[in-house]
C-alpha positions as YAML, in Angstrom:
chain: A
units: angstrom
residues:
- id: 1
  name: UNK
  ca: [-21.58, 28.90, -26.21]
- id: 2
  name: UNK
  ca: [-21.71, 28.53, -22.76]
- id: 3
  name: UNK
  ca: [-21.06, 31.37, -20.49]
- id: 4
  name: UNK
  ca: [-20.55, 30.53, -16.70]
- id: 5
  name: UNK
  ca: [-19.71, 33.30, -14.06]
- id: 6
  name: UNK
  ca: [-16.95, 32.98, -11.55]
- id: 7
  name: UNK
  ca: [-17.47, 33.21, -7.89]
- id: 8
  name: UNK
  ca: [-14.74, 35.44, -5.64]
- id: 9
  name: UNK
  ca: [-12.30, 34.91, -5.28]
- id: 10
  name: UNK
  ca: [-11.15, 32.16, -7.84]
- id: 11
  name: UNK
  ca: [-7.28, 31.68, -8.62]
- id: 12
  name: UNK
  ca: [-6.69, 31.26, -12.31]
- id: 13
  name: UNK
  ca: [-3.00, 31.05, -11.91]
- id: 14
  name: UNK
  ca: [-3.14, 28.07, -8.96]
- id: 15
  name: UNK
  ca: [-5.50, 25.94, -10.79]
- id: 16
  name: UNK
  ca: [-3.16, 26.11, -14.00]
- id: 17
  name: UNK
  ca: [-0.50, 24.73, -11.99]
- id: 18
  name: UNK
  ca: [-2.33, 21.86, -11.03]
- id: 19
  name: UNK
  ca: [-3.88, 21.40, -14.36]
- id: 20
  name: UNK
  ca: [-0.13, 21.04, -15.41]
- id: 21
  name: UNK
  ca: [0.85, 18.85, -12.96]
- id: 22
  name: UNK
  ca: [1.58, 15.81, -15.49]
- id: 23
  name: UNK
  ca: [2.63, 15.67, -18.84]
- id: 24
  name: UNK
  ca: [0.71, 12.71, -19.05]
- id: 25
  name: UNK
  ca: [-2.50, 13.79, -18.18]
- id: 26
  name: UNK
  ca: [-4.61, 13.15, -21.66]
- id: 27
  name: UNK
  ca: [-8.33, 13.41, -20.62]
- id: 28
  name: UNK
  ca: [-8.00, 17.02, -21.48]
- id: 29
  name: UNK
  ca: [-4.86, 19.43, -23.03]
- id: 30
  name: UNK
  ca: [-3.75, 22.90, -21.17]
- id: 31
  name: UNK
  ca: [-2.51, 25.19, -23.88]
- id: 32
  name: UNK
  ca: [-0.04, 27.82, -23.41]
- id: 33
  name: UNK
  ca: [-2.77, 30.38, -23.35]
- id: 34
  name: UNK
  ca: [-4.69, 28.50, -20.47]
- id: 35
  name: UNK
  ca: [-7.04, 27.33, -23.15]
- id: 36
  name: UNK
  ca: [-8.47, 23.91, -22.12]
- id: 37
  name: UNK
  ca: [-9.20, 21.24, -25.01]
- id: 38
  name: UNK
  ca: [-11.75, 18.84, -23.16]
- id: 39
  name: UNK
  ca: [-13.68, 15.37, -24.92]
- id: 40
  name: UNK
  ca: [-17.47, 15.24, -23.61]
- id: 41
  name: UNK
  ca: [-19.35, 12.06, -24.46]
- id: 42
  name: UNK
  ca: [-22.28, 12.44, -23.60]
- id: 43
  name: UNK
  ca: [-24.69, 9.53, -25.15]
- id: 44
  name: UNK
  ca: [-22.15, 8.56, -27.77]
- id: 45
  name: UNK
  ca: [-22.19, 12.36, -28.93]
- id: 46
  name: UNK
  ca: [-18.65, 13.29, -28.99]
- id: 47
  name: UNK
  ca: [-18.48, 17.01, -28.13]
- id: 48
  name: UNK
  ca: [-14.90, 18.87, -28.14]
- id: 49
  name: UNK
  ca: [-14.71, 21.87, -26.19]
- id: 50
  name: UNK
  ca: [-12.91, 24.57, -26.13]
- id: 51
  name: UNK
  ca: [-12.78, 26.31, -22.23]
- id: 52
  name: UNK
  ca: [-11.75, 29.85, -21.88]
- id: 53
  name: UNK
  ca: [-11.08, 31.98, -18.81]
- id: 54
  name: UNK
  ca: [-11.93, 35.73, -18.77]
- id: 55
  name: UNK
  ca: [-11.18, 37.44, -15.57]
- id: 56
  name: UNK
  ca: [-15.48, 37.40, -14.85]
- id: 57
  name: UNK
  ca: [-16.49, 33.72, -16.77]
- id: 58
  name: UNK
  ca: [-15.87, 30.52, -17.85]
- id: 59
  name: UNK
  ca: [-16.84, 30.49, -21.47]
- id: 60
  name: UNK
  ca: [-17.01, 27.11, -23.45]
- id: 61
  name: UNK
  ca: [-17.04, 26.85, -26.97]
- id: 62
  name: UNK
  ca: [-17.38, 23.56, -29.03]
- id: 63
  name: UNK
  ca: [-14.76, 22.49, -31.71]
- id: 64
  name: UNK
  ca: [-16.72, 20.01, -34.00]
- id: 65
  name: UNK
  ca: [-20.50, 20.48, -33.02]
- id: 66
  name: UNK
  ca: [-23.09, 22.00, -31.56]
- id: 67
  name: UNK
  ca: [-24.29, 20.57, -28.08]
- id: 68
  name: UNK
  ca: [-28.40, 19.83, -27.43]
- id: 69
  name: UNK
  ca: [-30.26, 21.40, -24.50]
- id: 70
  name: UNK
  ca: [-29.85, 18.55, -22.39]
- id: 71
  name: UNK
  ca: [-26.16, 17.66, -23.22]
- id: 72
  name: UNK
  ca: [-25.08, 21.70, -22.78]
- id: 73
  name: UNK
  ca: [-26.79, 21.48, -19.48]
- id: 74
  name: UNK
  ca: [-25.08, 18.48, -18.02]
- id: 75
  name: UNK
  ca: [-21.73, 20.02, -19.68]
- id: 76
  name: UNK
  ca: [-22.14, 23.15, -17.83]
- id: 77
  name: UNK
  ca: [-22.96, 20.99, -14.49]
- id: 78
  name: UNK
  ca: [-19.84, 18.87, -14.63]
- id: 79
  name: UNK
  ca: [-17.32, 22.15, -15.26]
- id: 80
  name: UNK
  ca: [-19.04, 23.63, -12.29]
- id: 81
  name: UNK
  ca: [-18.10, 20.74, -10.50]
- id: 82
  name: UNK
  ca: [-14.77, 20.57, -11.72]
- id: 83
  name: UNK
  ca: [-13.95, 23.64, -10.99]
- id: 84
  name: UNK
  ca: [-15.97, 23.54, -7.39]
- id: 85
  name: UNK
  ca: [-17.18, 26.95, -8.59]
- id: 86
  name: UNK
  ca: [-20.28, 26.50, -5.67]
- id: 87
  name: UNK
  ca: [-17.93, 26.86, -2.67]
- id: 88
  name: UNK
  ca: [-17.90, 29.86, -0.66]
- id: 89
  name: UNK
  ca: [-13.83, 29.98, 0.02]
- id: 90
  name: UNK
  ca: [-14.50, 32.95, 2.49]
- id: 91
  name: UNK
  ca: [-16.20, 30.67, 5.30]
- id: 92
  name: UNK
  ca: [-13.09, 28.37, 4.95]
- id: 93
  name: UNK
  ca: [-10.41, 31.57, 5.33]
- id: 94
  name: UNK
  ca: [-12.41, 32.48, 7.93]
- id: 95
  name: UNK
  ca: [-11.86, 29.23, 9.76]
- id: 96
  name: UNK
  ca: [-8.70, 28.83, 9.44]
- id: 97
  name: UNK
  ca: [-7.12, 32.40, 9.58]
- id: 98
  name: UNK
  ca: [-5.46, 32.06, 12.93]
- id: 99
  name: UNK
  ca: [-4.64, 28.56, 12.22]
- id: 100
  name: UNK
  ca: [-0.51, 28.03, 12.96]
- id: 101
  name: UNK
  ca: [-0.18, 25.51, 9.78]
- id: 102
  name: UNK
  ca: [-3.14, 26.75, 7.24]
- id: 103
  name: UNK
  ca: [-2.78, 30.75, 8.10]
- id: 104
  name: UNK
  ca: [-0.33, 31.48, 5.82]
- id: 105
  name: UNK
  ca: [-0.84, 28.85, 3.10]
- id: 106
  name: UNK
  ca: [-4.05, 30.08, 2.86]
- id: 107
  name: UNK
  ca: [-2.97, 33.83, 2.39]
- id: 108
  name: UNK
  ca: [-0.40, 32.23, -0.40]
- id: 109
  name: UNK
  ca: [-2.96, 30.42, -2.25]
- id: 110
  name: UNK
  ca: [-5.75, 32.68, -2.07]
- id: 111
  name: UNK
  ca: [-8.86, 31.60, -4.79]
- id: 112
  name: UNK
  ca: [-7.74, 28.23, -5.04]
- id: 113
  name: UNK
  ca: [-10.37, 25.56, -5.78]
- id: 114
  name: UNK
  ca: [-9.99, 22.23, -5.23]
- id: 115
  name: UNK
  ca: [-9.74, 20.23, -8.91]
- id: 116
  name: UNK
  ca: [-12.64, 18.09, -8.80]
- id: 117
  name: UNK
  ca: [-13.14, 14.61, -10.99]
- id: 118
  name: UNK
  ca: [-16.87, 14.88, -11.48]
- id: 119
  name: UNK
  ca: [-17.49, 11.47, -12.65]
- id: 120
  name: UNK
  ca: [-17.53, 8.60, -10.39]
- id: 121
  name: UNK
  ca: [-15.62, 5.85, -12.50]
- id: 122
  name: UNK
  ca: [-12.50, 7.65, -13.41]
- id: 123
  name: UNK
  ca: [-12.32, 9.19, -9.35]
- id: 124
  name: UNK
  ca: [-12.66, 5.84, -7.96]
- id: 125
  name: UNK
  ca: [-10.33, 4.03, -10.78]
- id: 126
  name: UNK
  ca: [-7.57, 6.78, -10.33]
- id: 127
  name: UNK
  ca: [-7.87, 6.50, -6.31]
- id: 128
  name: UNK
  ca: [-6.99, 2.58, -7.05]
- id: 129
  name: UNK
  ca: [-4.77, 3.09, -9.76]
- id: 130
  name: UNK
  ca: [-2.64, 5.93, -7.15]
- id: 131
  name: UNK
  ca: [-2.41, 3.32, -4.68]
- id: 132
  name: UNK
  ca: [0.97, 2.13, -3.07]
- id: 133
  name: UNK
  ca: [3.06, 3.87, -6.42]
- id: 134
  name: UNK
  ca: [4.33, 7.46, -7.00]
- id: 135
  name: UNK
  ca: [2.34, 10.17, -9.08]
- id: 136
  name: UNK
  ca: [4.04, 9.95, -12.09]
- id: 137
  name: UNK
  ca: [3.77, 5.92, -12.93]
- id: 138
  name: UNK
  ca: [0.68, 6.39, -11.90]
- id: 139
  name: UNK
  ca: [-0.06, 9.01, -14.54]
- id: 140
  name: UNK
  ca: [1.38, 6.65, -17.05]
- id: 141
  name: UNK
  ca: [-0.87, 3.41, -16.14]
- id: 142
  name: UNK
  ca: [-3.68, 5.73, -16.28]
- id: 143
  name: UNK
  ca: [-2.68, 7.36, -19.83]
- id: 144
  name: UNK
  ca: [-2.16, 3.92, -21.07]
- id: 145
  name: UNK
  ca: [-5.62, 2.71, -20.03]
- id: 146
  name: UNK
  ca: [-7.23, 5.63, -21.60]
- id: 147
  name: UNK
  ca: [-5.38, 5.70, -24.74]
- id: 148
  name: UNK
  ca: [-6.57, 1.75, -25.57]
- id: 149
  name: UNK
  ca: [-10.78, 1.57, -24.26]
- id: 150
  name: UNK
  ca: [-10.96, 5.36, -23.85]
- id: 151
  name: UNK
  ca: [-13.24, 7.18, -26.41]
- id: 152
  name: UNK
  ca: [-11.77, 9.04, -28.96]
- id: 153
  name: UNK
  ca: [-12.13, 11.78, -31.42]
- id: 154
  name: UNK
  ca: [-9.61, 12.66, -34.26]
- id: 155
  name: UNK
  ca: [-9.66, 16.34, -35.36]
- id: 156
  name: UNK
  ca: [-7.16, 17.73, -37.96]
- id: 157
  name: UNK
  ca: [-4.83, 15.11, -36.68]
- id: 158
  name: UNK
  ca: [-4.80, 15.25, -33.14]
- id: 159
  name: UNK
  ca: [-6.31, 12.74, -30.87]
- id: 160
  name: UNK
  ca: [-8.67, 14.15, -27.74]
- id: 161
  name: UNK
  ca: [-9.35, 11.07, -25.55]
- id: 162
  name: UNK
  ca: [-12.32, 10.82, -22.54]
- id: 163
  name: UNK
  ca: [-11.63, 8.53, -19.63]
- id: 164
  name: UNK
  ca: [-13.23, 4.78, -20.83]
- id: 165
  name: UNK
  ca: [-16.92, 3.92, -19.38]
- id: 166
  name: UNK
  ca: [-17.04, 1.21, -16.87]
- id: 167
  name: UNK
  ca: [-18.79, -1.10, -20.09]
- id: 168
  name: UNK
  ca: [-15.41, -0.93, -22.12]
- id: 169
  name: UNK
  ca: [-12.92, -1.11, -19.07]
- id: 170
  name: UNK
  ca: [-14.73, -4.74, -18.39]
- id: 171
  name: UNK
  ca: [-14.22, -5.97, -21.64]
- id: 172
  name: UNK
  ca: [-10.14, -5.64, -21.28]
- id: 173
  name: UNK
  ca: [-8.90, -9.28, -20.81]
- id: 174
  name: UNK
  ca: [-6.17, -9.97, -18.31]
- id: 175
  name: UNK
  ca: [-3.67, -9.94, -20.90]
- id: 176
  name: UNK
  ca: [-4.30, -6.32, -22.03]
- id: 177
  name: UNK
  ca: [-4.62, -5.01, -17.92]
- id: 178
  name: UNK
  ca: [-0.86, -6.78, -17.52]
- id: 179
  name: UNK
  ca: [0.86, -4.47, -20.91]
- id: 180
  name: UNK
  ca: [-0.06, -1.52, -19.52]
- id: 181
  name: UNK
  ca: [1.17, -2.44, -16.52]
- id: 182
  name: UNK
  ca: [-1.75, -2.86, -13.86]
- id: 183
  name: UNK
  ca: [-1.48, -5.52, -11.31]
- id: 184
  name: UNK
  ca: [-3.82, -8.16, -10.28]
- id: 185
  name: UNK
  ca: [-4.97, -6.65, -7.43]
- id: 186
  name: UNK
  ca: [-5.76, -3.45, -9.07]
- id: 187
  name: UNK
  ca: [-7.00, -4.89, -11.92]
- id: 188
  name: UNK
  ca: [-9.64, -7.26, -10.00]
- id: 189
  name: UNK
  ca: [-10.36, -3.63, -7.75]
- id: 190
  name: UNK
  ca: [-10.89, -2.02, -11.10]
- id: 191
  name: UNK
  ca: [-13.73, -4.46, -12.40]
- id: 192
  name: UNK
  ca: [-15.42, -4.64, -9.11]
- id: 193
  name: UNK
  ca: [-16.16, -1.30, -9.50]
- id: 194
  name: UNK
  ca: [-17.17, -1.06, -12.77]
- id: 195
  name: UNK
  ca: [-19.20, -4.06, -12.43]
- id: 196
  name: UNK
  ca: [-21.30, -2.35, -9.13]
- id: 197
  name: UNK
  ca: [-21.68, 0.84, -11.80]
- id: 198
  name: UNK
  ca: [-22.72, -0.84, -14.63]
- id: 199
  name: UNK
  ca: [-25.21, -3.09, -12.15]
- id: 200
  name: UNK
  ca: [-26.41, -0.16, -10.88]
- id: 201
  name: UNK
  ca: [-25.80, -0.35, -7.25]
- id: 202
  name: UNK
  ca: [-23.45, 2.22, -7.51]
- id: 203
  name: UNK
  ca: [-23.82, 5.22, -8.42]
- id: 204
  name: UNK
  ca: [-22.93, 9.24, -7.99]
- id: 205
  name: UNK
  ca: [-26.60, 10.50, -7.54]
- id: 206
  name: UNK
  ca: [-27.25, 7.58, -5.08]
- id: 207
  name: UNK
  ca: [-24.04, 8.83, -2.89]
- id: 208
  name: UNK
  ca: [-24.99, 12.39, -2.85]
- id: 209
  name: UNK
  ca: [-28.13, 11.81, -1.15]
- id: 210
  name: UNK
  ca: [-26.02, 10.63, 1.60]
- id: 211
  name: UNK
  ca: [-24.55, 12.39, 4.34]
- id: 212
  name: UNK
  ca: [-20.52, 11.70, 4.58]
- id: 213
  name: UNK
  ca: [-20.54, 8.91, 7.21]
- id: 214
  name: UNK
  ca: [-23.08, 7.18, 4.94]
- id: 215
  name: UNK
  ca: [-21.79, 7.67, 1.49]
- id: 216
  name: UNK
  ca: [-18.30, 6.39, 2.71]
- id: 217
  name: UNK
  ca: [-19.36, 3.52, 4.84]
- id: 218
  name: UNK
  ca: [-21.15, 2.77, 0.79]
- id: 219
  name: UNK
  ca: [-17.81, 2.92, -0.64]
- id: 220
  name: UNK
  ca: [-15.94, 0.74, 2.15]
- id: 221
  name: UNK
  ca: [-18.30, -1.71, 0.88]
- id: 222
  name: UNK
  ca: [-16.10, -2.40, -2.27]
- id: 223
  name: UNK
  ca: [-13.49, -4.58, -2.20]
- id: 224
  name: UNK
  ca: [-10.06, -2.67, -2.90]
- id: 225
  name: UNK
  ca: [-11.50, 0.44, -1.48]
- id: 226
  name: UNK
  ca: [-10.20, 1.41, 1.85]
- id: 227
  name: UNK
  ca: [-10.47, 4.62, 3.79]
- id: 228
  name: UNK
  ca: [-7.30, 6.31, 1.64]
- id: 229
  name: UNK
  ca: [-9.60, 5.84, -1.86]
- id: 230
  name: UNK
  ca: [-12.76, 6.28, -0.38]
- id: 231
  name: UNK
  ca: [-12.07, 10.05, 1.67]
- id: 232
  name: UNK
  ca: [-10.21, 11.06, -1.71]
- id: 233
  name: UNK
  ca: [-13.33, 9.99, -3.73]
- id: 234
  name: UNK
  ca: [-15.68, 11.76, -1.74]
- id: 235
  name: UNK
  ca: [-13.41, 14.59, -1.40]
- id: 236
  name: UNK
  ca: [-12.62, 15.09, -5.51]
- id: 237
  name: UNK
  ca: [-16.00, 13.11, -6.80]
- id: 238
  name: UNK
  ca: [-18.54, 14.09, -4.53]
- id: 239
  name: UNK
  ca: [-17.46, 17.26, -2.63]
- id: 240
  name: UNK
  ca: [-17.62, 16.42, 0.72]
- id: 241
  name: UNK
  ca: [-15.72, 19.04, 2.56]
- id: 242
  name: UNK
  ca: [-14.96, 16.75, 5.75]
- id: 243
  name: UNK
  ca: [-13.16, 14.13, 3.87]
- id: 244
  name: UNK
  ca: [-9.37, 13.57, 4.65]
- id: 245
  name: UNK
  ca: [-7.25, 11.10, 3.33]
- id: 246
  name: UNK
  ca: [-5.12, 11.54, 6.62]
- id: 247
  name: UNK
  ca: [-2.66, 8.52, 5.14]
- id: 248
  name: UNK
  ca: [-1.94, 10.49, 2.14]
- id: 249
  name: UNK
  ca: [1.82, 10.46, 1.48]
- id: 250
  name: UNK
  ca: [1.69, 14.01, -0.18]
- id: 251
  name: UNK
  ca: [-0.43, 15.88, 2.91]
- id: 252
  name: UNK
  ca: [2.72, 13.83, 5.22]
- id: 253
  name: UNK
  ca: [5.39, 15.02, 3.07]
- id: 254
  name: UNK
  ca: [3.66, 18.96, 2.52]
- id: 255
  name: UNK
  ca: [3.23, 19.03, 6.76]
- id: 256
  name: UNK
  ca: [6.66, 17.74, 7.70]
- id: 257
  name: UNK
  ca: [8.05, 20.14, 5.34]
- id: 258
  name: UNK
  ca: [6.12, 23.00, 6.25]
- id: 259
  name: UNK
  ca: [6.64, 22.16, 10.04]
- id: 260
  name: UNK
  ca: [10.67, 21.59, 9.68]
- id: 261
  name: UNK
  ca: [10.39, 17.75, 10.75]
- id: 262
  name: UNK
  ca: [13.24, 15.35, 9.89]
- id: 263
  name: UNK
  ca: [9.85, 12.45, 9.76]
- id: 264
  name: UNK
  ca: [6.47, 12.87, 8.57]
- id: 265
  name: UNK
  ca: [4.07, 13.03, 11.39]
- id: 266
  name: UNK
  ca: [2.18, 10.22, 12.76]
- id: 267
  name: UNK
  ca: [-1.77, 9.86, 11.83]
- id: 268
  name: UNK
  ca: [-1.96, 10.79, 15.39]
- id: 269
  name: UNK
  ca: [-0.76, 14.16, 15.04]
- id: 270
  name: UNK
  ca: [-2.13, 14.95, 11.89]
- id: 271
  name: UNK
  ca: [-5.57, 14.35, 13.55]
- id: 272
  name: UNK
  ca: [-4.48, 16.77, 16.53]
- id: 273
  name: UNK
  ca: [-3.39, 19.11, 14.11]
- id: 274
  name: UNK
  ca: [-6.33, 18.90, 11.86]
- id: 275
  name: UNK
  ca: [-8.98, 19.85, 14.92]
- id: 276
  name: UNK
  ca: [-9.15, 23.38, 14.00]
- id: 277
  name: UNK
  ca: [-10.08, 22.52, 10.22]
- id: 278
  name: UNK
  ca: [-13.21, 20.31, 11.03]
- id: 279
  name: UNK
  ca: [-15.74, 20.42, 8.08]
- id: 280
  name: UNK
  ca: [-12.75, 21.70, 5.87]
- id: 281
  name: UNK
  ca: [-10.40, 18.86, 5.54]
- id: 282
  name: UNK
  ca: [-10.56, 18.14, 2.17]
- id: 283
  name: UNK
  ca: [-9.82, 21.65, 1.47]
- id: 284
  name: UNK
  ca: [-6.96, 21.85, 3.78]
- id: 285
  name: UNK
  ca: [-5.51, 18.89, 2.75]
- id: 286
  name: UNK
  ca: [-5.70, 20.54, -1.33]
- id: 287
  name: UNK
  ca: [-4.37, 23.29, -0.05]
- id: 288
  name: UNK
  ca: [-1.30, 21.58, 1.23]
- id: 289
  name: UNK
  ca: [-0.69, 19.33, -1.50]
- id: 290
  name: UNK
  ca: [-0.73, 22.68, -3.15]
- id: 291
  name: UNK
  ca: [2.52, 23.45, -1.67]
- id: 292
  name: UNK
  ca: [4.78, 20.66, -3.08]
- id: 293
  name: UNK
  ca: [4.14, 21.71, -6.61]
...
């Protein structure tokens, strides 16, 4: 088992409610008792886990084996990133306390984390999929994907899936991209980056060496990647607290509704507005997306 402590504050009940934003989330299962069923492949080892929340640890259990050393290690790295268990929230609240949009949310969502996606491929490929279509068929492409190159492991007849590797994504032919519904454009986005992975001139540990003006002027570099997909990959991949996908539709809609507007506000004003959060944008803007669910 694997035992990880939680840092103060931490929000149980906000993180379950983004965990349960989509029924068709399949890369891991929420149960009713905030139990969290989650696929690790780690070196073709297929590892289910079992994640439990006590009100002082994470504790993860496995379902149909035992993990090594070195694949319990890197397990217990990637839920720490998921879970962005290494922030220190208080520097954040202290921030923004007086703030005249963040003040309150902040007070309201208290412990919040922001839900990271710790590995590279599926954060880029879901910042591509999410692009120009709402959150829910967006969802379902992704589901879809993952359901026929994802890996898989049947236990007592249920099926635990892991997002596909970049290897098995480039092996799809046109054909299969167009059933489940991916455009060309996405599709062609899709293998460019999973061709620069598998190359290996992309890479997460390359990008976190980086400071933020360098890692994202890295991921400009790809074709299909533009400064929406590349702030919200270095915000939910790579932890980069100044990131801000200013042009996301959700932080408009969360802002004009918070701020009683009959339009969203311009990028213009969300960058006025945004002044007092500098070096915390990524966290305001999860904190505001927060607010529509």
């Amino acid at each position: 088992m694997i035992s990880i402590s939680l840092p103060k504050p931490f929000a149980q009940e906000h993180l379950f409610q983004y965990l349960r934003r989509s029924k068709n989330e399949i890369t891991f299962r929420v149960l009713d008792d905030n139990t969290i069923i989650k696929l690790f492949v780690i070196n073709n080892t297929h590892l289910l886990s079992k994640i439990r929340f006590s009100s002082e640890a994470i504790n993860i259990s496995f379902i149909n084996q035992k993990p090594s050393a070195a694949q319990t290690l890197e397990i217990e790295h990637y839920v720490i990133s998921w879970f962005d268990l290494n922030t220190d929230l208080n520097s954040f609240y202290e921030q923004v306390k007086d703030d005249a949009i963040l003040g309150s949310i902040i007070n309201n969502f208290s412990g919040l984390r922001i839900v990271r996606c710790p590995d590279l491929f599926e954060a880029l490929s879901w910042s591509i999929i999410g692009q120009q279509i709402n959150l829910p068929f967006a969802y379902s492409c992704k589901k879809a994907l993952v359901q026929i190159v994802g890996e898989s492991i049947n236990i007592e007849g249920e099926i635990h899936y892991a997002f596909p590797t970049p290897d098995k994504v480039l092996e799809l032919s046109d054909e299969d991209f167009r059933v489940i519904k991916f455009s060309s454009q996405k599709v062609k986005y899709i293998r460019i980056v999973a061709e620069a992975i598998e190359a290996g001139s992309l890479s997460k540990e390359s990008l976190e060496l980086l400071d933020f003006k360098q890692a994202k002027e890295e991921l400009l570099k790809l074709k299909g990647i533009g400064n929406w997909s590349a702030n919200y990959t270095l915000m939910r991949c790579l932890g980069y607290k100044e990131a801000f996908p200013i042009a996301d539709v959700g932080l408009q809609n969360a802002l004009k509704l918070i701020l009683k507007k009959s339009e969203k506000p311009s990028i213009e004003e969300i960058y006025e507005m945004a002044i007092p959060w500098k070096g915390w944008e990524a966290y305001a803007t999860f904190y505001l997306w927060q607010t529509l669910l």
